[in-house]
N, C-alpha and C positions, 0 to 999 in steps of 0.2 A: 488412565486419567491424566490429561493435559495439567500441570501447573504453572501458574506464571508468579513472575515476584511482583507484591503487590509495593507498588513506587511513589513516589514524593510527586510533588506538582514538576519539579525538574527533572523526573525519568529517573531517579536515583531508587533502588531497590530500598525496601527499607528493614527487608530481614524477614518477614513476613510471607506466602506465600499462599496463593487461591486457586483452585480448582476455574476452567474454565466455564462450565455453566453458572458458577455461584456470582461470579467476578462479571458475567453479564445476566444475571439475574436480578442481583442487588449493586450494579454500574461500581464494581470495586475497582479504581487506577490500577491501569498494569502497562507495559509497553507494546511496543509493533515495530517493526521495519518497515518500511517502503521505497520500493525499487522502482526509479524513473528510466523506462531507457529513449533514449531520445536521437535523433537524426537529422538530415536537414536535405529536405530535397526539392528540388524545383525551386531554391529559395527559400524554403518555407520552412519552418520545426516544426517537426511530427513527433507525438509520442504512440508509444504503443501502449494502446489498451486492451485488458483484457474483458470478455464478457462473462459475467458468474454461472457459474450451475445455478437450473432452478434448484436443486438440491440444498442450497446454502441458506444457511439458519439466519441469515440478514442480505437483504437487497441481493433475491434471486432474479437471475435474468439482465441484469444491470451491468453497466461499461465501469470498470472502476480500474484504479493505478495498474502500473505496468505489472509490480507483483509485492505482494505484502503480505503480511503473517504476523502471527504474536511468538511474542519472543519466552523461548520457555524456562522457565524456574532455571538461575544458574548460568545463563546463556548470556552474550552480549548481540548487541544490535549488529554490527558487522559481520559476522556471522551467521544470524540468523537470516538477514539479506541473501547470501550466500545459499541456504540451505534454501531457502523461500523460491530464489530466483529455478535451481535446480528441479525442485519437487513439481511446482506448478506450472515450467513454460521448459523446462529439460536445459537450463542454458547452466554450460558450467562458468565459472567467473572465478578468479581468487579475491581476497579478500581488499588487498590492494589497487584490484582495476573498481574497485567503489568509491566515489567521492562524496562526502558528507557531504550535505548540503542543507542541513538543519533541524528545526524538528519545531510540531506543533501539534495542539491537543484536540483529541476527535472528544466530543461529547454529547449524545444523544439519548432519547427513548422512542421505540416506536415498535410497534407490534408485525410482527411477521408470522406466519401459519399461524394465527392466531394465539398467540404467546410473544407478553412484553418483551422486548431485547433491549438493554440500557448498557451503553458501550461509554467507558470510561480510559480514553489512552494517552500516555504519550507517544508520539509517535518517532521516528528518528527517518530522515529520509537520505537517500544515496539517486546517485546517479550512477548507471553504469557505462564506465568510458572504454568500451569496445563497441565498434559495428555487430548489428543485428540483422539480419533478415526472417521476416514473421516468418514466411515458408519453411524455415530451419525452425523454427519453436515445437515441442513437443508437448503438447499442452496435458495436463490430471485432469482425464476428464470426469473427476469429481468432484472439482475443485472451477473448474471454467469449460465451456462451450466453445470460445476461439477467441483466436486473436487477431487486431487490424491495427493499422495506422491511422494514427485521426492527426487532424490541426491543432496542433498546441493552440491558436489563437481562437479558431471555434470551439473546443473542447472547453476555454476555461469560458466564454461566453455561455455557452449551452449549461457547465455549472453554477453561472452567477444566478441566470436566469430560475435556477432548481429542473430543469430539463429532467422528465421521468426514465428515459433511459440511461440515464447517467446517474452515478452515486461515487462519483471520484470526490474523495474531502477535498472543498475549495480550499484548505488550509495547506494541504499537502500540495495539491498546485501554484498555490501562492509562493511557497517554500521553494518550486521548482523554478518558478519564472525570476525570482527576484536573485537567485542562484546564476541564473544564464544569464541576465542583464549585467551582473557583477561581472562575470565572465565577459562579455562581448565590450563593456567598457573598459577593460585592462589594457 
């Protein structure tokens, strides 16, 4: 059985801990990592997205963050980044090639295989600063389908607009742009 610590509005554990069905059964706060990796080719910043397993108990088939996960009972966010990034795209990283770069809250309900799914997180997000090539990705394939490079600039367009093959949390992109604009103005 999956647990997470169920946490404060600022990500903060609160001693408490919930099984993973109950905690998106009845939307109980808990955290996530999420793993941006990014590039820049032809000019342009690309991220790499993954696309989900229809398999996945929320938004199957769907283009979402580079890699993300819930962070389990006891665990911290850099870390679990770490473990996230390995299990589902095979990329090893230390904990140190991660750069925070913020965090912001998923909160939703919406029915999937016919059963409500109410997702309550904070989320913590990382950028990973090593070169990637998708072809090198070894993706879980129970976990995602594959992986590509998109436009950062269409990608965050295509979520503004709620684009159905996409379900990347505009938040978490947000998190990532206003991260590299800080960056690029230094």
């Amino acid at each position: 059985m999956e647990l997470f610590d169920v946490c404060d509005a600022e990500g903060n554990p609160t001693g408490e801990t919930v099984d993973r069905e109950t905690a998106h059964r009845e939307g109980v706060r808990h955290r996530t990592a999420h793993v941006w990796i990014v590039r820049e080719h032809d000019g342009r910043t690309q991220v790499l997205l993954q696309k989900r397993s229809m398999n996945k108990d929320s938004f199957p088939g769907q283009l979402d963050t580079s890699s993300a996960g819930h962070i389990p009972a006891g665990s911290e966010p850099r870390e679990s980044a770490v473990r996230e990034l390995k299990e589902e795209l095979g990329i090893e990283a230390a904990e140190e090639e991660l750069e925070y770069a913020g965090q912001f809250v998923i909160r939703y309900e919406k029915e999937f295989h016919g059963r409500m799914f109410r997702d309550n997180e904070v989320a913590s997000v990382f950028i990973l600063g090593k070169p990637v090539r998708a072809e090198d990705v070894k993706i879980q394939e129970e976990e995602l389908e594959s992986v590509g490079w998109y436009d950062l600039e269409e990608t965050v367009r295509a979520c503004e607009r709620r684009d159905p093959a996409y379900c990347v949390p505009i938040g978490g992109l947000k998190v990532l742009v206003d991260k590299l604009a800080g960056e690029r103005a230094q």
